[in-house]
TORSEMAR-961832 format. One record per residue (C-alpha): residue number from 1; residue in one letter; x, y, z. Coordinates in nm, 2 decimals, m for minus. Layout:
BEGIN
REC,NUM,a,X,Y,Z
...
END
This chain:
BEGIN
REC,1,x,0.29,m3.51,0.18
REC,2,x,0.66,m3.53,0.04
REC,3,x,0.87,m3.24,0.00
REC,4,x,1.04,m3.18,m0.29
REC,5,x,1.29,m2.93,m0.28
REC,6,x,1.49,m2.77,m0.56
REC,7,x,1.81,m2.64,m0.52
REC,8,x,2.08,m2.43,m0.79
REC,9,x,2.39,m2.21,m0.69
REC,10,x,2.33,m1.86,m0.78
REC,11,x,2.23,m1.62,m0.90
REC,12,x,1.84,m1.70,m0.90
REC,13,x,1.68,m1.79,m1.23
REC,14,x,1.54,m1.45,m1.34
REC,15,x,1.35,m1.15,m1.18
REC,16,x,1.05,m1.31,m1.10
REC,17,x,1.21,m1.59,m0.93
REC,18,x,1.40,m1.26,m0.74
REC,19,x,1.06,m1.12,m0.71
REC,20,x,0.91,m1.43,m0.53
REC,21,x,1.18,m1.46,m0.29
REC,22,x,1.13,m1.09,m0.17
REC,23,x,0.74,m1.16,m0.15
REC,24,x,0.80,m1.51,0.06
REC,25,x,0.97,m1.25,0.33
REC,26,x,0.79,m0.97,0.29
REC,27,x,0.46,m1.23,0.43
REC,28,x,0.65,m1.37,0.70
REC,29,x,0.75,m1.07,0.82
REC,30,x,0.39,m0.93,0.85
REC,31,x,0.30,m1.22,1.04
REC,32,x,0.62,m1.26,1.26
REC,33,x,0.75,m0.90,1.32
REC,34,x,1.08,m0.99,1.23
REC,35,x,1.26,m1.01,0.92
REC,36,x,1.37,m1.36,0.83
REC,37,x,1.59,m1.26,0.54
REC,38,x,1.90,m0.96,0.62
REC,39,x,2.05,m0.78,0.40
REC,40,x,2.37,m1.04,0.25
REC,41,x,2.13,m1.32,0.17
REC,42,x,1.90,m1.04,m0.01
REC,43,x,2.20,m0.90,m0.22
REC,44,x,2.32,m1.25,m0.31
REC,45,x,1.97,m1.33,m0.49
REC,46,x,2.19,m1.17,m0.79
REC,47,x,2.55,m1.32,m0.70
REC,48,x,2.71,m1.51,m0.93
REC,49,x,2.84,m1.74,m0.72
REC,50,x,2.91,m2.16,m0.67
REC,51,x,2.92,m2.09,m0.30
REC,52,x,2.59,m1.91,m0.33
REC,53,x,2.30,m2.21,m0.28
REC,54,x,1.93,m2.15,m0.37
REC,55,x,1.68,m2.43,m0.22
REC,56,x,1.31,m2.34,m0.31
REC,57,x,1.02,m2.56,m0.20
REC,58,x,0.70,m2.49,m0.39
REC,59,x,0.33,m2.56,m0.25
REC,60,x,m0.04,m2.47,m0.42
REC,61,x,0.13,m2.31,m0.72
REC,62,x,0.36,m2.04,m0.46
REC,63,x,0.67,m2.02,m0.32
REC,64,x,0.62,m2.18,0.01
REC,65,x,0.96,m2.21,0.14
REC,66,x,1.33,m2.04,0.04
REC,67,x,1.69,m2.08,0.23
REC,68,x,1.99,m1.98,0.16
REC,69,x,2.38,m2.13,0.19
REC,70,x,2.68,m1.91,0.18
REC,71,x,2.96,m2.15,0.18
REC,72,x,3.22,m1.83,0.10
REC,73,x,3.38,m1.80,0.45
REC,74,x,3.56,m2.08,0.70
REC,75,x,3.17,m2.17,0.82
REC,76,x,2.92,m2.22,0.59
REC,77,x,2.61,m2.00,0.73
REC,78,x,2.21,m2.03,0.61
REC,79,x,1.91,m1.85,0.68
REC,80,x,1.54,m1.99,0.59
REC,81,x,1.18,m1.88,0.56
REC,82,x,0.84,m2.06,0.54
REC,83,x,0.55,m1.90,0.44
REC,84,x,0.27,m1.90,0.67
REC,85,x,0.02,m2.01,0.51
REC,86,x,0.27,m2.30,0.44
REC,87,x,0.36,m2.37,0.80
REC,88,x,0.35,m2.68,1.06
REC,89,x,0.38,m2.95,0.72
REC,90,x,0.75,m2.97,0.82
REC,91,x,0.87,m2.77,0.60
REC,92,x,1.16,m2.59,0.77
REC,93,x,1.28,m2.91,0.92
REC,94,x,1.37,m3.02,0.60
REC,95,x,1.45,m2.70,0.43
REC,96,x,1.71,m2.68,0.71
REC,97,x,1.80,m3.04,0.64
REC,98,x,1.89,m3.01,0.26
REC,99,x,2.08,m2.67,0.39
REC,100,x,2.26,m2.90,0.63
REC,101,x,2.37,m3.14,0.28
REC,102,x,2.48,m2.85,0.06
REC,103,x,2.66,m2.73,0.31
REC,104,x,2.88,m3.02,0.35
REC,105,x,2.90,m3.05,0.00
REC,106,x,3.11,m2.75,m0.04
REC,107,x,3.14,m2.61,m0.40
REC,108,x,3.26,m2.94,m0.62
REC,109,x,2.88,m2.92,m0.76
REC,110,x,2.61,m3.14,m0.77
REC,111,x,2.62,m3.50,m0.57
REC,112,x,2.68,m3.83,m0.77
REC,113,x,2.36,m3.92,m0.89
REC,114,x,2.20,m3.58,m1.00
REC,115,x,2.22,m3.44,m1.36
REC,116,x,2.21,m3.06,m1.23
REC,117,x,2.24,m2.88,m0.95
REC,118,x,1.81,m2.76,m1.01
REC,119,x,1.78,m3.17,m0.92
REC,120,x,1.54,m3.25,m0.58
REC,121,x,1.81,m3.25,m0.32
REC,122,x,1.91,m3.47,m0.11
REC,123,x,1.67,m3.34,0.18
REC,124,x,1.33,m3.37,0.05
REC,125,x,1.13,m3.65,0.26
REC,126,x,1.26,m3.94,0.20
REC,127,x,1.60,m3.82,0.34
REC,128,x,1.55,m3.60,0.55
REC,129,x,1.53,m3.83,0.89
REC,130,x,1.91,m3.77,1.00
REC,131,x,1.94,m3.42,1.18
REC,132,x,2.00,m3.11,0.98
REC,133,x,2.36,m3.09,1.05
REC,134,x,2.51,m3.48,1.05
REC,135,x,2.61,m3.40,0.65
REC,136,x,2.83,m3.11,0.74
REC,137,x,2.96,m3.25,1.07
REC,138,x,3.10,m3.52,0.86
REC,139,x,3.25,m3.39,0.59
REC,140,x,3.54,m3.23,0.75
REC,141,x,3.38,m2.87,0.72
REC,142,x,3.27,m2.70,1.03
REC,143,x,2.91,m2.74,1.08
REC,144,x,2.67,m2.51,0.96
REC,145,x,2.55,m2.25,1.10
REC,146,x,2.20,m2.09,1.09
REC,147,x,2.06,m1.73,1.13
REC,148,x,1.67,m1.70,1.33
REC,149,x,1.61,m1.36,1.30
REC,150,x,1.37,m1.22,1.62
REC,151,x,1.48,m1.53,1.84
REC,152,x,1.11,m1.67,1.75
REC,153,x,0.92,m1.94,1.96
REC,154,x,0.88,m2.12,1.59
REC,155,x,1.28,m2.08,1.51
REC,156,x,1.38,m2.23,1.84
REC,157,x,1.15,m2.49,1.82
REC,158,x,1.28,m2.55,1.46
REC,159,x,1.61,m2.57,1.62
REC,160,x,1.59,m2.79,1.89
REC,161,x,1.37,m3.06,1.65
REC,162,x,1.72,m3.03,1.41
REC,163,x,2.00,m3.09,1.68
REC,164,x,2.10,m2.73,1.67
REC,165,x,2.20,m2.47,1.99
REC,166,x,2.25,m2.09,2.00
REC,167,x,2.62,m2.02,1.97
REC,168,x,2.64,m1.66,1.87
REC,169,x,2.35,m1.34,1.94
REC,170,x,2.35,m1.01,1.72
REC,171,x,2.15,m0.75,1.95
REC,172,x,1.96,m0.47,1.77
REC,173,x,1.98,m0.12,1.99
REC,174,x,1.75,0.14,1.95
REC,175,x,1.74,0.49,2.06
REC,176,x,1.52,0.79,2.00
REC,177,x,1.67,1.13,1.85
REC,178,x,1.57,1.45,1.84
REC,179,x,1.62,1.73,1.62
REC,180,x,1.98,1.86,1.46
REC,181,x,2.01,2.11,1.75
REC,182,x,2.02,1.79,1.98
REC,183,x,2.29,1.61,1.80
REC,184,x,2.54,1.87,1.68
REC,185,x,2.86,1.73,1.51
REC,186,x,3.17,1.60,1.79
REC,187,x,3.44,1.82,1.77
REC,188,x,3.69,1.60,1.57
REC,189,x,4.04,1.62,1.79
REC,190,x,4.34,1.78,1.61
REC,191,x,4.54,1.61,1.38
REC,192,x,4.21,1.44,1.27
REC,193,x,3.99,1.52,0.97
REC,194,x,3.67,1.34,0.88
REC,195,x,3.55,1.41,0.49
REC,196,x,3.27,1.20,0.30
REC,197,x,3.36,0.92,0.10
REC,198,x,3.42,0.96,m0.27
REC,199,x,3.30,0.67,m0.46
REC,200,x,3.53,0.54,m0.66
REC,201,x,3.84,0.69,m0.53
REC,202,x,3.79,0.55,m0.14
REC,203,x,3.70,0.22,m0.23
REC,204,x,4.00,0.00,m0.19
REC,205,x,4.11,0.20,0.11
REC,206,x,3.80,0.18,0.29
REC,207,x,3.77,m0.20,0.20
REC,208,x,4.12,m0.24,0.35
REC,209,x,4.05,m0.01,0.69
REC,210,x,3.75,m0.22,0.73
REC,211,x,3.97,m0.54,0.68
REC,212,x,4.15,m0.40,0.99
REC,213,x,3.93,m0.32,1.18
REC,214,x,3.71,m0.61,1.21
REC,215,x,3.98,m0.89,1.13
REC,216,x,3.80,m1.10,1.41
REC,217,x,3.47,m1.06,1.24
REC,218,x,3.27,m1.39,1.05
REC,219,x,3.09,m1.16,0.84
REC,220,x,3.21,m0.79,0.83
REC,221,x,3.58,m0.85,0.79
REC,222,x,3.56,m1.06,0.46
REC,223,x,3.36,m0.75,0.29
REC,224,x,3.53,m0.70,m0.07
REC,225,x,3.54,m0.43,m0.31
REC,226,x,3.28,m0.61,m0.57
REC,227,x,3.08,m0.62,m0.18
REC,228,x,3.11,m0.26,m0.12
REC,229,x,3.00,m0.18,m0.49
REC,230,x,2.66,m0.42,m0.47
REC,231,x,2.59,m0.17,m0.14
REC,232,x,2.68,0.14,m0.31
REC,233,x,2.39,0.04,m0.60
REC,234,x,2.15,0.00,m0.35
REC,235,x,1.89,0.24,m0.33
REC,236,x,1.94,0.39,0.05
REC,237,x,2.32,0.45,m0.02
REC,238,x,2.43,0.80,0.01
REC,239,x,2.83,0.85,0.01
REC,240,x,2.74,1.15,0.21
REC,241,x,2.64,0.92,0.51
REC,242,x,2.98,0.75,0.53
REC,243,x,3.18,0.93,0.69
REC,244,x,3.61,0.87,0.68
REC,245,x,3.78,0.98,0.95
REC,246,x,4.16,1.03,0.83
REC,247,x,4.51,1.21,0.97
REC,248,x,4.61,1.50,0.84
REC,249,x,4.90,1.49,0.64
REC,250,x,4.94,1.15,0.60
REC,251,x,4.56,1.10,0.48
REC,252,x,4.57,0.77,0.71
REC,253,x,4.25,0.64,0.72
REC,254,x,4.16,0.53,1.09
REC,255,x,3.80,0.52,1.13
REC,256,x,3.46,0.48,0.96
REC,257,x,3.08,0.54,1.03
REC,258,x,2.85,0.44,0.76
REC,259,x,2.49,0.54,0.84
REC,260,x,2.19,0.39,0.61
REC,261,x,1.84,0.56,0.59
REC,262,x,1.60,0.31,0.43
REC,263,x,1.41,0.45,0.10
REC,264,x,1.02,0.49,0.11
REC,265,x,0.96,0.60,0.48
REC,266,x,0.68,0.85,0.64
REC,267,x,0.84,1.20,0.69
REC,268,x,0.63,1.20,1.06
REC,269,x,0.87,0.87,1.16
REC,270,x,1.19,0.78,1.01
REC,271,x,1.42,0.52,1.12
REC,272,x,1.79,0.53,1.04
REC,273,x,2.13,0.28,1.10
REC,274,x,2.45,0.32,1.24
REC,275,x,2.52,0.06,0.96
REC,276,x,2.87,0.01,1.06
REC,277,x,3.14,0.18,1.29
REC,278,x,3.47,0.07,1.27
REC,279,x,3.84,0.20,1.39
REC,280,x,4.18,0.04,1.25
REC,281,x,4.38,m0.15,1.57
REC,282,x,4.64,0.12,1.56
REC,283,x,4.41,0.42,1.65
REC,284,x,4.18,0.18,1.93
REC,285,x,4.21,0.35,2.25
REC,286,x,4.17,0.68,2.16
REC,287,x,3.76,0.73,2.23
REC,288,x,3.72,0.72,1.79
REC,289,x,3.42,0.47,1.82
REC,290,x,3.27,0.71,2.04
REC,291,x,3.35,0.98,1.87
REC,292,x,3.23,0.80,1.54
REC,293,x,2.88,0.71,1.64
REC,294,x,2.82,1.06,1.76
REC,295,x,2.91,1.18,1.37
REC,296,x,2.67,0.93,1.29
REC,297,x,2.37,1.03,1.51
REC,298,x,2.42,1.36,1.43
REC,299,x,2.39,1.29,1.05
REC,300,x,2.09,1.09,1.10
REC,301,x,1.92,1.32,1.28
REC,302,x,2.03,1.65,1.03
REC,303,x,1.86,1.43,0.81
REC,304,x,1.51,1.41,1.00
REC,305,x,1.58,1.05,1.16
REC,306,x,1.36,1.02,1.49
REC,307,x,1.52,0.65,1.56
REC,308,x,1.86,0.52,1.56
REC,309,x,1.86,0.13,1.52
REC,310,x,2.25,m0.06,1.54
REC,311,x,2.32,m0.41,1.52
REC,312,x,2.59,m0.53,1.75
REC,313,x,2.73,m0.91,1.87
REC,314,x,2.60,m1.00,2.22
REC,315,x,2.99,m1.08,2.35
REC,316,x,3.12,m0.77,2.22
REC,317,x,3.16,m0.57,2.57
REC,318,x,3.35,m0.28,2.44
REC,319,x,3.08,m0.18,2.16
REC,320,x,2.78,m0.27,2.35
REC,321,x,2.93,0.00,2.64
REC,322,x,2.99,0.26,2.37
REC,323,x,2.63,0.21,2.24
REC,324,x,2.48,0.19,2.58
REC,325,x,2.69,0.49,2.69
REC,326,x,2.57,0.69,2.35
REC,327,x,2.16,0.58,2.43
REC,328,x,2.11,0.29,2.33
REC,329,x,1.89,0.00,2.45
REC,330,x,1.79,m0.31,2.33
REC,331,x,1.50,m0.39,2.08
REC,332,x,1.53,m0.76,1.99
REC,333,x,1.78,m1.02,1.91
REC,334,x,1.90,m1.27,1.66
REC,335,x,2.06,m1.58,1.75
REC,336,x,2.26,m1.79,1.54
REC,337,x,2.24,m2.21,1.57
REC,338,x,2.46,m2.48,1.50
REC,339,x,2.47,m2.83,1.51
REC,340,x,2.48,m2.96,1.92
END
């Protein structure tokens, strides 16, 4: 059966194309356990962006398939879902194979020889022999590279099939908590102050302290202020779980913990996220990251959180021993591929 799949640069059509997207993941992950879209790709459904790509695949009159390229940092990165009812027709394999093209083709718009960038792409059946990555290899740009979210038997067979190898793991640690007597707030050390951020007055320095802090970073250190405002319209944001740690006098800011409590849970089990911890290089050394994700425990669990999930990169030694020293433990992994 040939695959014909549609591709445009963002942001999706309408709601219900937003809606069908959201449905797509919703059914794999109550079949796979795992969530094969996170949270960026979801928030740029809505981003008007040419660096934002949209390839849908449709089957039986549904969405069968949906992947995403975001061609905004050095390394253009993808994720991908199939539906299961849609599964083993080869589907990913060329999903991830038009991801592979559009990557390469960086933002100048649609290849010579299509009229719009909602033309079949150049990975439907007929093309889509060559390895996923080959396209972006050649182009100059470093290759793609692809999130599989729950390191899946499927997504590394998907992989291997394509030419692609793990080159980078994200580890999601859990821990239990108890009750607010359990976790009482740190003691901040003098000279220190830590204060709730103020939406719309912290914005541009937070943005910039989180620059700092995670220079190094593919994905966390390009975060803008247009970023940070499509997080603060979400639902689960709460300017009272993001905490600022500053110096008094100067008003410095040196250190961060955002925590996110997902809308819509049972009050008898709640699960919370050390979203993000982060301290500026000047003040590293001084214990704030531990300090940090103790503020943040202790606000998830004054706010009747019974788990604490974080996500953390596998090489990061220093912030997997903070974790591991505040609880932690591992709960699954996701590994990111790219072209062998």
């Amino acid at each position: 059966m040939e695959t014909a799949i549609l591709w445009h640069t963002g942001p999706l059509i309408d709601d219900d194309e937003v809606a069908q997207v959201h449905a797509l993941a919703a059914d794999a992950e109550r079949t796979d356990g795992a969530a094969p879209l996170s949270e960026q790709p979801l928030l740029n459904l809505r981003t008007h962006s040419d660096d934002v790509v949209h390839l849908l695949t449709w089957r039986s009159g549904e969405l069968a398939g949906y992947a995403q390229v975001d061609r905004r940092g050095d390394v253009a990165s993808a994720e991908l879902v199939v539906r299961p009812a849609h599964r083993r027709h080869g589907l990913g394999f060329h999903l991830l194979a038009s991801a592979g093209d559009r990557a390469a083709a960086g933002s100048a718009g649609p290849d010579e020889g299509e009229e719009d960038g909602t033309s079949p792409a150049a990975g439907s059946a007929a093309a889509s022999s060559a390895t996923a990555g080959s396209a972006t290899a050649g182009s100059g740009r470093p290759p793609l590279r692809v999130w599989a979210h729950g390191d899946l038997p499927a997504a590394r067979a998907l992989a291997a099939r394509s030419g692609y190898v793990p080159v980078r793991e994200l580890l999601v640690l859990e821990r239990p908590l108890g009750g607010a007597a359990q976790h009482p707030l740190p003691v901040v050390p003098a000279g220190l102050r830590l204060r709730a951020f103020v939406p719309g007055q912290d914005d541009e320095a937070w943005v910039r302290a989180n620059a700092l802090a995670f220079a190094s970073h593919p994905e966390q250190g390009r975060i803008t202020v247009a970023d940070l405002h499509d997080r603060v319209r979400e639902d689960w944001f709460d300017p009272a779980g993001l905490l600022l740690l500053e110096r008094d006098g100067s008003g410095e800011l040196v250190g961060f913990v955002w925590t996110k409590i997902p809308v819509g849970q049972d009050d008898g089990a709640r699960e919370g996220e050390i979203y993000v911890v982060g301290v500026v290089p000047d003040a590293q050394g001084e214990g704030l990251g531990g300090l940090l994700t103790g503020v943040g425990l202790a606000h998830l669990a004054g706010a009747g959180v019974t788990t604490a999930v974080l996500y953390v990169d596998g090489d990061n030694a220093p912030a997997v021993r903070t974790y591991e020293r505040a609880g932690f433990t591992r709960r699954e992994v996701h590994v990111q591929y790219a072209p062998e």
